[in-house]
Structure formats: C-alpha cells, structure tokens
C-alpha positions, 0 to 999 in steps of 0.5 A, spaced: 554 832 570 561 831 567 566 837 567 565 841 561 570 840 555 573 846 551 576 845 544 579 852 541 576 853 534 580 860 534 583 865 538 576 868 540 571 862 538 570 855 542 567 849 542 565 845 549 562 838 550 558 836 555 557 829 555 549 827 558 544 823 557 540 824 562 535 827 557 531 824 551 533 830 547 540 833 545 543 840 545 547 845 540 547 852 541 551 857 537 553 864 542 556 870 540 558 875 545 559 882 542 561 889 547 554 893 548 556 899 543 549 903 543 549 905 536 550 897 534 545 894 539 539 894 535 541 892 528 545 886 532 539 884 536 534 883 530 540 878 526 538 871 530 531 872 528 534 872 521 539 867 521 534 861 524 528 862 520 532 861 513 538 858 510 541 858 502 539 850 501 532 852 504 530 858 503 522 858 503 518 857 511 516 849 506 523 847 505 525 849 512 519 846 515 521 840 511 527 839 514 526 840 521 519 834 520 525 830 517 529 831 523 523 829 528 521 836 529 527 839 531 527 846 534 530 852 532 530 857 537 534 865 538 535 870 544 537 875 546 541 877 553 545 882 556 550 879 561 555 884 564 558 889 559 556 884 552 551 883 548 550 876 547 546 873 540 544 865 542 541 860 536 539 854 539 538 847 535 535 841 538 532 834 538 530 828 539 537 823 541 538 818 537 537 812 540 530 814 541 529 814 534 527 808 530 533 808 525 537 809 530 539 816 525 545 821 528 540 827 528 545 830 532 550 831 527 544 833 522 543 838 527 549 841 526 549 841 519 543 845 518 546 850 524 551 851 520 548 852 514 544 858 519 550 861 521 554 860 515 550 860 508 545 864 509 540 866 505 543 873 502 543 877 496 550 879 494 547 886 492 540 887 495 542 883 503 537 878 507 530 877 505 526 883 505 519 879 510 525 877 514 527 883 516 521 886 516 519 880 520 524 881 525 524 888 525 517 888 528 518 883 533 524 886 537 519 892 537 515 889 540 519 885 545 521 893 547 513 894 548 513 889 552 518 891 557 515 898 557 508 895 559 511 890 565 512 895 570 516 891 574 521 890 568 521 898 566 522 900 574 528 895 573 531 899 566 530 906 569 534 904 575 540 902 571 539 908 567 539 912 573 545 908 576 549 908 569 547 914 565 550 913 558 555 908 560 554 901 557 550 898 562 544 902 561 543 899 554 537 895 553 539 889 549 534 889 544 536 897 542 532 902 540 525 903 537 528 908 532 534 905 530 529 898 529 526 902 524 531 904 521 534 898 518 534 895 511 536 888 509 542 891 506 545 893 513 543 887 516 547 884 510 553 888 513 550 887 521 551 879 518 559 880 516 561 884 522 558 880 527 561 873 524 567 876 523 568 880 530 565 877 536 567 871 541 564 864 539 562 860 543 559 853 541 556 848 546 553 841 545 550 837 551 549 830 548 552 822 549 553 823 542 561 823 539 564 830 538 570 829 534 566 829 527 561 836 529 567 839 533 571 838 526 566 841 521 564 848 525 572 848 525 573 847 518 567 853 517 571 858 522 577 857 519 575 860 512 573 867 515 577 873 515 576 873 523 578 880 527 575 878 534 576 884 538 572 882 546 576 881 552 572 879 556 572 886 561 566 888 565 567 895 568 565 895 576 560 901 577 565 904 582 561 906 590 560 915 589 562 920 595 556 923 594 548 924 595 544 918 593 540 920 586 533 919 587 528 919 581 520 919 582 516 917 574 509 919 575 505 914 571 498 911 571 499 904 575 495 901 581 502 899 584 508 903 585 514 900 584 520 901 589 527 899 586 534 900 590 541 900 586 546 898 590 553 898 588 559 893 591 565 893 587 565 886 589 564 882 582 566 875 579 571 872 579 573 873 586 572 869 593 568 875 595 562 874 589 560 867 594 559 871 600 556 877 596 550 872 593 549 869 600 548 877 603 543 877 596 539 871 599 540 872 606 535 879 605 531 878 599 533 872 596 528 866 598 521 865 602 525 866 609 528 871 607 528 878 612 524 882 606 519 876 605 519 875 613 518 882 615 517 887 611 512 883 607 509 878 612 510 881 619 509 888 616 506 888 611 509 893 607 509 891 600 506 887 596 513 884 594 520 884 596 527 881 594 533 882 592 538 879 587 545 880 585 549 880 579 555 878 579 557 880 572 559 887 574 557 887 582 550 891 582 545 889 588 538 890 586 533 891 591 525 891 588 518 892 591 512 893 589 508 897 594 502 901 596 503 908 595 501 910 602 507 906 604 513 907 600 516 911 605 516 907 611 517 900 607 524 904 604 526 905 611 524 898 613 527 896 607 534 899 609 533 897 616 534 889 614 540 890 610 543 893 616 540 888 620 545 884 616 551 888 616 551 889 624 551 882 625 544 880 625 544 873 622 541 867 625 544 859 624 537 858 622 537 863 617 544 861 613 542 853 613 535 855 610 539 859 605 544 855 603 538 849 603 535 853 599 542 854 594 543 846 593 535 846 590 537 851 586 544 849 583 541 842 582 534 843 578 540 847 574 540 840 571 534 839 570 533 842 563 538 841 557 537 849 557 539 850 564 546 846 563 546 851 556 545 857 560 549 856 567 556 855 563 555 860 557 553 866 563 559 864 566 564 865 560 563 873 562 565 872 568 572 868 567 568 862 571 568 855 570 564 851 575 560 846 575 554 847 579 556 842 584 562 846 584 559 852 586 555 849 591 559 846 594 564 853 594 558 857 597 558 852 603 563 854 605 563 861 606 562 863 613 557 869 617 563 873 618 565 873 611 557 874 610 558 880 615 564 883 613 562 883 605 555 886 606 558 892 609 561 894 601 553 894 600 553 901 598 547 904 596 547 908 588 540 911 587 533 909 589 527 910 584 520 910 584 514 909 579 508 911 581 501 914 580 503 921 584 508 926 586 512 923 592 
C-alpha cells in the first residue's frame, strides 16, 4: 500500500489519497470529527443517517435509488464511532472501479458528486428543517442501536465500566447518546445540528482508488471554501490519569446465564508515544490471541471462564480486561486474572510467547489491507492519535520492541476499577 497523500482543504479539513487498485471497487469517505460533548451527541449521531438517504437533486427514496442503479448499484453508507475524546460522523461511497465497466465511465468522479450533493445540498426546508420520515426514520434507528447495546451483555459490561472509571467525564459517553435526547429531536433542530457540524468539525476526506485525484480534490474544495467555517478541535485526548486510592468496584444485578467480569485499567501511556508499541504487546501478550496467558490459563488449563482477553486503546491509554464467567467462579478467575498480568510484569515472558505474538500482529496488520473499509479505517483512526503509519510501518515498528521494554512498560498497568454484571449479590 502507497503512502497516504494529504492535501489541506482548510485549516481543519483534509483530503487523503491512497492510490490502490488492487480491488474491483473504489472508496470515498467523508469524516467529521466532533468533541464529545454529552448535551450534543445524540442530535449528532442521528445526522448521517439524514444526510445518506436524500439530497436536494434526488429528494424521493425513486430518485435516490435511480441514481445509485445508474452508478452500478453504488453503496451509501453511515457510522458512528467514538474514538479517544471525539465523536466521529462517517458517510461512505463506493463502487464499481471503472475499468471494470463496459463503457469505461469515471464512476468515481459520479460518486464524488453525488457525495457532495449529500453533504452540501441537502434535502432541507429553509423554515421547517429536513424531511420530517427522515428523521423520524433516523431517530427510531439510533434508539434502537442503544437497545442493542443494552442487550449485549458484553457490550453493557463494557459501557458501564468505562462510566464506573470516567464518571461524568467524556469518556463515559455513549456515542450514539441518550434515548430521551433522541426523542426530543425535530427536523427543525437537525436543520440547526446540520449547520453547526458542517461549519465546526475536522474533516477528513478519504479516497482509495487508481483513479486521478486532481479533479474530485478540487471540487470538494471548492464547496469547503464557500462555508463560513469556524473549526474548533485540536485533537487532545485527556489521559485518565493512575488514582492513589482503592480500586471501585461495582456489582449490577441482572438476569443473565453468564456473568460478566470487566477490569479497567489505566496506564498514562497513549499514542503518539514510543511506549504505545510496547503497551499493545502487553495487551496481546495477556489476552490478545488464542496463545495468550488468559486463553492458555485461565480458560484452557483452569477453566475459569468461558472467555477471556484484553485490549488496549491507545487513544486515550486504557486497558481493558473481559471475561465471561460462571458465577460460582468469579472470584478466583479475578485472582487468576491478575495473576497473569503479574506474571508479565515480573518477567515472566517466554521467547515462544513474544515470536507467537508478533507472528500473529503481521497477519493481522496484513489482513488490514485486505478490504477497501480496512485501509479506510486503519488511517482515519490514527488521525486522533497524531499518527501516520502504514500498517507495514507499524508492523515493523512493534517488531522492534524488546521483552524488556515489555516488562518495564507492563509495571504502569494500574488497575482502575472492577465491574461485575450478574445474576446475584456477590
């Protein structure tokens, strides 16, 4: 994969280019980084659903569809993530690559145009706002992603431990919102949600294709340059800083089969910083891969839990650990738990277990470029941490760290709080 190509728009606003023609399709994405702000988020999540289904020059679900048949059943797409401190508003276009048509069209600059016309020339009522089944449309389907959070257990357990850990700070925000705030949206506000987010948030563009980029850079330009834009992100995240005080525990009482164990660590290590590469191989090296010391001990050889691993989010320097586990065994496999994670920080990290991890990381970092989504994904989620590695790069840099490196970066693993969902007291 070439080095990715970034062209300014605007003070807060990009345009990257990833030449690729590996795939028969071709990619173009438009970002929009807000800070998390929980009186905003629920308004903000609902708008790329808005924005995606109608436009101005197609403003009835016939005409849109028209339009996307024409472009050999291009694909429009929204999402929603929180990464680090931010909210981040995704509209994704994509087809067939041109040279894969029988004419031979630029589809891809038909694509950019119909992306534009999405974002900039929406389908809006000067008095009355955007289409009111739109919304409504919209509205009804982020409640129901917050449902669906709700009822994945795994999920929740996650949610509630990062409220447990942040309180009312950002990093308890659901990023889809609030049910109640959801509910009381109208068109007329996201007419106003439209105008503060185009105008406010970090942009990015990305476009992975073999086609020219000249043209489609200079068009969205050109629309960027006609709104009174007053960015305000610099990308910040606030570390959770280590607490001198007793770890908070939380037990939710629930009907559910299997409880859930989550441990929340800080670490005051985030990106961009050399340590973030030792700190993903102490993630992998406890619970990150089928040969790790959680998988190999406390659910193979003891069999504790039903699962259990552990990640670590750069962004803003947490590491999680996550079981799923009987209820008659949650106390000894949070013993053994936090056994392993001393093991590793006493040293105890065989040769076997570092070149197994760091096989494991190259597959990994390779299959990033197996998708047009995956090249998308890997390079906009870095933007937040002030990096910009190809995933070879990346690779290769993890590589290079060495067990002590790993040893002396595990020992600021602190752990934050420890919550449990089960079907009892404990």
């Amino acid at each position: 994969m070439n080095q990715r190509l970034i062209l300014s728009l605007d003070e807060n606003a990009n345009f990257s280019y990833l030449k690729c023609s590996k795939f028969k399709s071709d990619l173009i994405s438009f970002n929009m980084f807000l800070p998390l702000e929980r009186e905003k988020v629920s308004r903000f999540a609902v708008l790329p659903g808005i924005l995606a289904h109608e436009c101005a020059m197609y403003p009835t679900f016939v005409e849109f569809n028209k339009k996307i048949e024409e472009l050999y059943g291009a694909n429009i797409s929204t999402d929603i993530s929180k990464i680090g401190d931010y909210q981040l508003l995704s509209i994704y276009a994509s087809s067939i690559n041109k040279k894969f048509t029988i004419e031979k069209s630029d589809i891809m600059s038909e694509l950019s145009d119909l992306l534009i016309e999405l974002v900039f020339n929406p389908n809006i009522d000067s008095v009355n706002g955007f289409n009111d089944l739109t919304v409504a449309i919209e509205k009804h389907e982020n409640i129901e992603n917050i449902k669906a959070e709700l009822n994945d257990k795994r999920c929740y357990s996650l949610a509630q431990c990062d409220r447990l850990i942040f309180g009312n700070q950002k990093g308890s925000i659901n990023k889809y919102g609030d049910i109640d705030e959801i509910n009381k949206i109208t068109p007329k506000i996201m007419l106003e949600t439209y105008k503060e987010v185009i105008s406010t948030a970090h942009i990015e563009i990305m476009m992975i294709s073999d086609i020219a980029y000249d043209e489609i850079y200079e068009k969205f330009k050109n629309k960027i340059s006609k709104i009174d834009r007053k960015p305000k992100i610099i990308f910040k995240n606030e570390l959770k800083k280590h607490e001198n005080c007793k770890i908070k525990r939380k037990n939710e009482v629930m009907d559910v089969s299997q409880s859930k164990l989550v441990i929340g660590c800080t670490t005051e290590v985030a990106a961009p910083s050399d340590e973030m590469f030792a700190m993903s191989l102490v993630s992998y090296i406890l619970g990150g891969t089928l040969n790790s010391k959680l998988f190999l001990n406390v659910r193979e050889k003891l069999s504790l839990c039903y699962y259990c691993s552990s990640h670590y989010t750069k962004s803003i320097g947490m590491f999680y650990i996550e079981s799923g586990v009987e209820f008659k065994n949650l106390e000894q496999a949070e013993i053994e738990i936090l056994n392993q994670l001393e093991s590793i920080k006493s040293g105890d990290i065989t040769d076997e277990e570092l070149s197994n991890v760091l096989k494991y990381i190259t597959q990994i970092f390779k299959s990033t470029e197996d998708s047009l989504s995956g090249i998308e994904s890997w390079y906009i989620y870095q933007i937040v941490s002030g990096l910009a590695y190809t995933p070879d790069e990346f690779s290769n840099r993890i590589s290079k760290v060495t067990k002590e490196e790993i040893v002396k970066t595990s020992q600021k693993v602190k752990v934050n709080c420890v919550y449990i969902l089960s079907n009892q007291p404990v």
